[in-house]
N, C-alpha and C positions, 0 to 999 in steps of 0.2 A: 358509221360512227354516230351513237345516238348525243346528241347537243347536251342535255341534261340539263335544260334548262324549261322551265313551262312558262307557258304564256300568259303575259302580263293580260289576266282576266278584265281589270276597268279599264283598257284600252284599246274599245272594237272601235268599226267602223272602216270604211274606205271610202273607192271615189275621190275625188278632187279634195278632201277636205283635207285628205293625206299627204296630197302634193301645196297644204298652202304652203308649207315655211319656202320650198322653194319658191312659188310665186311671191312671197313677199322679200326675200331674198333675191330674187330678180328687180323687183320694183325699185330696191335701196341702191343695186348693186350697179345699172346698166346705164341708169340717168345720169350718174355722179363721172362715169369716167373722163369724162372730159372738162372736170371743173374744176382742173389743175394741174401746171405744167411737169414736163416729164423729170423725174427724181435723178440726180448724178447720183453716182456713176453708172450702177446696174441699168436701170429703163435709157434712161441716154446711149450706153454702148448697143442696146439689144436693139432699139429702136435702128439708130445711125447705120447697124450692120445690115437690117432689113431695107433700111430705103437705098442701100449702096448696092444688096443683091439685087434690086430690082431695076437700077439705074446701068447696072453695067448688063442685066440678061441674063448672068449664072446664077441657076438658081440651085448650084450644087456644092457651091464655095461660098464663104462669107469673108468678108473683110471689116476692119474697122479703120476707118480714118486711110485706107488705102492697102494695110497690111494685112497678110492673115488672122484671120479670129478664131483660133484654135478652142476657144473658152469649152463652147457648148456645141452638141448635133445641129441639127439641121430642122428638125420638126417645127419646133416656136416660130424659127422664121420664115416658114411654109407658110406657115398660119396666121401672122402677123401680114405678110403678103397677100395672102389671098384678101384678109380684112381692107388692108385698106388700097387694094384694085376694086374693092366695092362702096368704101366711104372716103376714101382721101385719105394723103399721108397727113393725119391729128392720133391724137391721142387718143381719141375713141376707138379708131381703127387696133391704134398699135394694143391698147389693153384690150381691146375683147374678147380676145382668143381664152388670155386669163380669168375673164368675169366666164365666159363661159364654162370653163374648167372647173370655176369654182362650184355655180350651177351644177353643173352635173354629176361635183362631189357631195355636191347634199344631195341629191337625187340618188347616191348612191346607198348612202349613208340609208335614206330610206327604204329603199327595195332590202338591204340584208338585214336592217335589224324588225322589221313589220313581222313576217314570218316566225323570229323566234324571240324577240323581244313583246311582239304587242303593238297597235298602231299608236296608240297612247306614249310609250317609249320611242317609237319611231321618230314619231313627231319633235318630239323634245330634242333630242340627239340629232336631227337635222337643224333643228334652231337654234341650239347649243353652236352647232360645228358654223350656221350659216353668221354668226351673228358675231361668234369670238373675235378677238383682237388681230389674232395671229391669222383667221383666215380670209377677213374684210381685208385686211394689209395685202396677201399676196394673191388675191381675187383682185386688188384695182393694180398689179406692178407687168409693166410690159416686160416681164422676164420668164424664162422655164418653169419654174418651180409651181405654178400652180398648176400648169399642167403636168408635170410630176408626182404631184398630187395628186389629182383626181385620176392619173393612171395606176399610181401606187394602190389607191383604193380599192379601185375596180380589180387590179392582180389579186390582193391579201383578200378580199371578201368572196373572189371566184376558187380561190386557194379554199378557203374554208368551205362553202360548197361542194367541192369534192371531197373533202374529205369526210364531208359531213353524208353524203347518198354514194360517194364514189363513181358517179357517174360521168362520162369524158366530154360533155360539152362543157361543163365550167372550168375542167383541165386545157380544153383549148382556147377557150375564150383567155384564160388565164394567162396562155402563152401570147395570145396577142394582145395584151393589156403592156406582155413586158419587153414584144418585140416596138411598140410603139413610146413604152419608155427610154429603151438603150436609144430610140433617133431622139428622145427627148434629152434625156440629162448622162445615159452612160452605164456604167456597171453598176449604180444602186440598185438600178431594176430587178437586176435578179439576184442579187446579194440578200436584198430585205426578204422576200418571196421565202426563197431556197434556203436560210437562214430558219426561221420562223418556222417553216415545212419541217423542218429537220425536228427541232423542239417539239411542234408538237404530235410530233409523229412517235418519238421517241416516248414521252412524255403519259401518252394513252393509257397503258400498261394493260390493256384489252386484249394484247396477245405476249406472246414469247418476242423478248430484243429484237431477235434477228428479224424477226416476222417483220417488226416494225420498221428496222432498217429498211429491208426490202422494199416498206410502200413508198419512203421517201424516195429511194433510187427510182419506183417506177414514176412516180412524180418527175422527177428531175432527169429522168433518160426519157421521158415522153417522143418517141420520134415526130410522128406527127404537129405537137406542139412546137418543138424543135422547128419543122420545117416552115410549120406558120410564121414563127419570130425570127426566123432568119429570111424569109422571106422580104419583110418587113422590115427591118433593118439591116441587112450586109449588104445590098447594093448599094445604100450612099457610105458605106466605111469601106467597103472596097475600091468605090469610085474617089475617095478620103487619101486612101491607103497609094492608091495608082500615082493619081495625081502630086501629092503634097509630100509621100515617104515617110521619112525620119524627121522631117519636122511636125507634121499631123503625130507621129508615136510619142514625140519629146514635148507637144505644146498640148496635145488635148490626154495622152494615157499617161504620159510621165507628173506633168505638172498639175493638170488640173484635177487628175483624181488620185495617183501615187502618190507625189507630193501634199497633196493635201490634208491625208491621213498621216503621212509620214512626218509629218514637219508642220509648221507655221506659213499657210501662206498670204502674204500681203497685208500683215501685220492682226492678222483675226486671230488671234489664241486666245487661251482662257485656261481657268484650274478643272479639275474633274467634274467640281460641283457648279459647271457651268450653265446645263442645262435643270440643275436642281433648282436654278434661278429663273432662268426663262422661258422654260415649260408651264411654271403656272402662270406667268405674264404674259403667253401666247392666249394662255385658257378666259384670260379676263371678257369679259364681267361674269365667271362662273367661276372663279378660279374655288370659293369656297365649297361648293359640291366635291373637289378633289377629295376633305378629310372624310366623309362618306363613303368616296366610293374606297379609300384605303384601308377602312373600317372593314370593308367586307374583303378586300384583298384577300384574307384566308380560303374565305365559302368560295368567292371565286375559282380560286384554285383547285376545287375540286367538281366542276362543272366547267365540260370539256369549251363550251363556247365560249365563255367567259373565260378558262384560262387561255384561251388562244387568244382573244384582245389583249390580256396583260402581256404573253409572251412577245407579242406585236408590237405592244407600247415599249417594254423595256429591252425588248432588242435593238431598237433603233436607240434608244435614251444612252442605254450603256456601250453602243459602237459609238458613238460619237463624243461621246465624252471621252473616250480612248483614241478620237482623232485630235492631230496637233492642230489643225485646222478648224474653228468653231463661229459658226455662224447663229443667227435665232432662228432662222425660221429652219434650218436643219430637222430642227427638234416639232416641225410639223409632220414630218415624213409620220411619228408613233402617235399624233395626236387624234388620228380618228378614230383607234378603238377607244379612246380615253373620250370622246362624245358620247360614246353610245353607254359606258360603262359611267359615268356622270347622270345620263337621264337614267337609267335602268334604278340608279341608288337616289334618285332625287328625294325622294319621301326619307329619306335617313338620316339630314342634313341634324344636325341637335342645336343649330342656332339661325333658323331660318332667317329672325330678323339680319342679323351679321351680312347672309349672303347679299341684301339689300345695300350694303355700306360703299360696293363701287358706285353701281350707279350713281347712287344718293353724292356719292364724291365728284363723280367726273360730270357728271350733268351742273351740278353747283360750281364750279370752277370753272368750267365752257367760257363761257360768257368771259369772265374775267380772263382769259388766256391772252389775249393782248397786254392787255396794260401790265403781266406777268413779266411777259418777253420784253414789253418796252424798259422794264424797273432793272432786270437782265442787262439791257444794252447799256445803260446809262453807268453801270461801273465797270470801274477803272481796270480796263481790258489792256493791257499791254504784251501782250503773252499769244498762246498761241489759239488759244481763244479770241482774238480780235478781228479775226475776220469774219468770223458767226455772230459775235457783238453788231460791227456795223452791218450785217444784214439784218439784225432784230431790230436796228434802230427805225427801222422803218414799219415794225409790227404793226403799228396804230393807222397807219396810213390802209394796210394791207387789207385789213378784215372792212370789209364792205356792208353796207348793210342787211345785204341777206345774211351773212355770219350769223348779227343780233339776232336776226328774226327766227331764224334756224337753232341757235342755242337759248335764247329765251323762252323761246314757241315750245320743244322737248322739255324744261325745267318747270316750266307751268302746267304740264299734262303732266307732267312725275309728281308733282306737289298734290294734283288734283288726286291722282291714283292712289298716293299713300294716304290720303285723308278719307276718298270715298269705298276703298277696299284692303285696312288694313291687314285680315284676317287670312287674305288671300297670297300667303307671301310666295311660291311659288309662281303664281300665276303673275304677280307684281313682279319679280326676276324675271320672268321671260318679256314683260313688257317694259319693263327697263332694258334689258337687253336690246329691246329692238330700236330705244329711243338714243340709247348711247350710239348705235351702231350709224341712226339718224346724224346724229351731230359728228362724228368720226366723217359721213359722205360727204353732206353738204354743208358742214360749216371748217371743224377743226383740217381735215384735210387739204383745202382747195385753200384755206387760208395761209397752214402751213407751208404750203406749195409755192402759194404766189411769196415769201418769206423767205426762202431757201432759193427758188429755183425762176423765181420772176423775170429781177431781173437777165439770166441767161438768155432765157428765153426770148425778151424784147433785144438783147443785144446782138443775138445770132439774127431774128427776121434785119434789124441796122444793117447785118453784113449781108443778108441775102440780097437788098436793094443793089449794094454795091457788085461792081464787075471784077474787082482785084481779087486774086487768089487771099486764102484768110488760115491760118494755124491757130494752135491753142501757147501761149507761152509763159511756162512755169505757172502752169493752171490744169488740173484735169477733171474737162467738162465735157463729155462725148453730147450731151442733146446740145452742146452750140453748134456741133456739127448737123445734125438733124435740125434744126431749127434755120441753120444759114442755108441748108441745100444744095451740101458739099460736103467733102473731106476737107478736115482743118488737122492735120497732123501738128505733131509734141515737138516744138523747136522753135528757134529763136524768126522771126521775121528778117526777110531781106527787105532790099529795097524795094518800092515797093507794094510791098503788101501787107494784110490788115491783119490781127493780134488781138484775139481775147487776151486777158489778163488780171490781176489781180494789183492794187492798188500799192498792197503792201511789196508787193515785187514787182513794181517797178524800175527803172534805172534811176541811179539818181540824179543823172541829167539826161532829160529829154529833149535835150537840140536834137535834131531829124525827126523829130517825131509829132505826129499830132493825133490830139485824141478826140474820135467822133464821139464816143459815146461814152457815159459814163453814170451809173446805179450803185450807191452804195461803194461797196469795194469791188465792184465789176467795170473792166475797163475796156472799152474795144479802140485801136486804136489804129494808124498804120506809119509804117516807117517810110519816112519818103525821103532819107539819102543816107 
């Protein structure tokens, strides 16, 4: 299948100089993960289930808080495990499975589009993907998804590959890209793949229908590949399946991925035009390259490589917007061909200065982000906003002075950029890009963090000093259990024992009770008759 695509002529070159955006995408990415505590609910459950499989020795069941954790496979936790038997249970540990993931999804991003994009495109489209909103976010989250991602990659880029030489090493490689996604996240693995393969197989018009039918089938009846990704993944669904039965089929195939599509779950819905909203909010600070590259959406479509990223991108955009269940970063899963096809149209942009306008927005505001959140807390919250309220109250207290130096330091290089290289405005977007992504690491993040998730944090180590058994009550906060170094299960306190809790849900008389600790509207307390 000839690509039909020729190569970006001003962008030679190889050698390391190929592989910066990942080095500096490491540099942003690896420092930062531990300079801010773990986010409720998702990294709190993921983390809590990891330090419980390691604490009880099955490393073939997860639990959370004591119960089964049907959410997600088995891989994240493999790997959050191994992390931190080599750094300690921190948050270093528990994210860098995902910093790595992410790494290695720019590393991907640049092995397939050099060859037929150009290393000049290459480049970009790793820095695009390394630097976006959407994939800084789920590069520092100790949860699946980025490594879903970078395996989703590595599948759809080895997919195009064979179809592109038709040769059967990147048809295998392929299958165990998807045999290591279903231990990751499930049936999307091979939904998106085999999905996508279909279109563009169909799609070619290089030969007669049937013809074309036939290469999908032989794609997707791959013995060989088959026996790779079942290798890889049926032993722990079968060892799943042995052990757990009808609750493993009802909590992880019925709920978390049947239900999910089929219905609303856990309150995450949205209209169709869900992802028409947060697709380009994942893309920022690029999002303006998007009218570019939709500009050439037609020529696209008649160049096989290029229509296969679009196929890729709005396959995944339009199944989920057709799921009752909607999440944002879902809408990462199509967002890598939408990297590669952004740098490919960079030079197309018809308001260069424009794409300038995030940056120039978020780097100007940084700073002020405090005093933003404090003006936030100070009205009159009675509602159900008032627990978010008094955590903000303490914004001002929170940002330390690296924040300033970190968001001031980034806003005086942008100042300087646009004055000493106005002409330069792509080269100026990719270095705004990197200074946003700067203040996203080390200042807006860790700040945010300690804001939201601080005090849990200091109130769970409170309960770890302590000997009393400890629950979470009328609160749901899985990293206080990770943080106390225990199961704190969902229920009222006995006598006793000790109780995260929330201020507003309290009792309204507290005879028997006394309260050790107390942040904002975070309460830990214990019931003593």
């Amino acid at each position: 299948m000839n690509s039909g695509v020729a190569t970006d002529a001003r962008a030679t070159g190889g050698g390391l100089r190929d592989w910066a955006p990942v080095a500096l995408m490491a540099a942003l990415l690896l420092p930062s993960l531990a300079l801010f505590p773990l986010f409720d609910v998702d990294e709190g459950a993921f983390s809590e289930a990891t330090r419980e499989m390691l604490a009880s020795g099955d490393w073939l069941s997860t639990t959370l808080n004591g119960a089964p954790r049907f959410d997600k496979p088995i891989l994240i936790y493999w790997l959050q495990a191994i992390a931190v038997r080599g750094f300690g249970f921190n948050e270093f540990a528990l994210r860098l499975p995902s910093a790595i993931a992410g790494l290695a999804w720019a590393g991907a991003i640049l092995a397939y589009a050099r060859p037929r994009f150009g290393a000049g495109t290459a480049r970009y489209a790793a820095w695009i993907g390394a630097t976006s909103l959407g994939v800084l976010a789920i590069a520092h989250a100790a949860t699946a998804d980025g490594l879903l991602n970078a395996l989703l990659a590595a599948t759809m880029f080895d997919l195009w590959r064979h179809l592109e030489n038709g040769k059967p090493a990147p048809l295998r490689r392929m299958y165990a890209w998807i045999g290591l996604g279903i231990l990751t996240k499930g049936p999307i693995a091979i939904l998106v793949p085999f999905a996508v393969g279909f279109l563009a197989c169909v799609l070619q018009r290089d030969a007669p229908w049937a013809s074309r039918v036939r290469r999908w089938l032989r794609i997707v009846g791959d013995p060989v590949g088959w026996v790779i990704a079942l290798a890889l993944a049926a032993p722990w669904y079968g060892y799943a399946l042995a052990v757990h039965g009808r609750a493993f089929i009802d909590g992880f195939i019925m709920k978390h991925n049947v239900e999910r599509f089929s219905g609303t779950l856990e309150g995450h819905g949205g209209s169709i035009l869900y992802y028409v909203v947060f697709a380009p909010v994942l893309l920022l600070p690029w999002t303006e390259l998007l009218g570019a590259a939709l500009r050439a959406l037609r020529a696209d479509l008649g160049q096989p490589a290029t229509r296969y990223l679009w196929l890729w991108c709005g396959f995944v955009l339009a199944f989920f917007s057709l799921s009752g269940t909607k999440l944002p970063h879902y809408a990462l899963y199509g967002l890598t061909p939408l990297f590669v096809l952004l740098a490919r149209h960079r030079d197309d942009v018809r308001r260069p200065a424009a794409a300038l306008a995030f940056p120039t927005l978020l780097l100007a505001i940084a700073p002020a982000a405090p005093w933003l959140l404090q003006a936030f807390a100070a009205r009159d919250t009675a509602t159900r906003a008032r627990f978010y309220a008094e955590l903000a109250a303490h914004a001002l207290e929170a940002a330390p002075t690296t924040f300033y130096v970190a968001a001031f330091g980034a806003l005086g290089i942008w100042i300087a950029l646009l004055a000493t290289q106005p002409a330069a405005r792509l080269r100026l977007l990719a270095a705004g890009a990197g200074l946003c992504a700067f203040v996203l690491c080390y200042a807006l993040a860790p700040w945010i963090g300690e804001v939201l998730n601080g005090p849990v944090k200091r109130a769970g180590f409170a309960a770890r000093a302590l000997p009393e058994p400890a629950v979470q009550w009328n609160i749901g906060a899985p990293s206080f259990s990770a943080y106390a170094g225990r199961s704190t299960p969902a229920r009222a306190p006995e006598p006793g024992e000790l109780a995260l809790t929330r201020d507003d849900r309290l009792p309204a008389d507290l005879d028997g009770y006394r309260i050790l600790y107390r942040e904002g509207p975070i309460v830990l307390l214990r019931r003593e008759k």
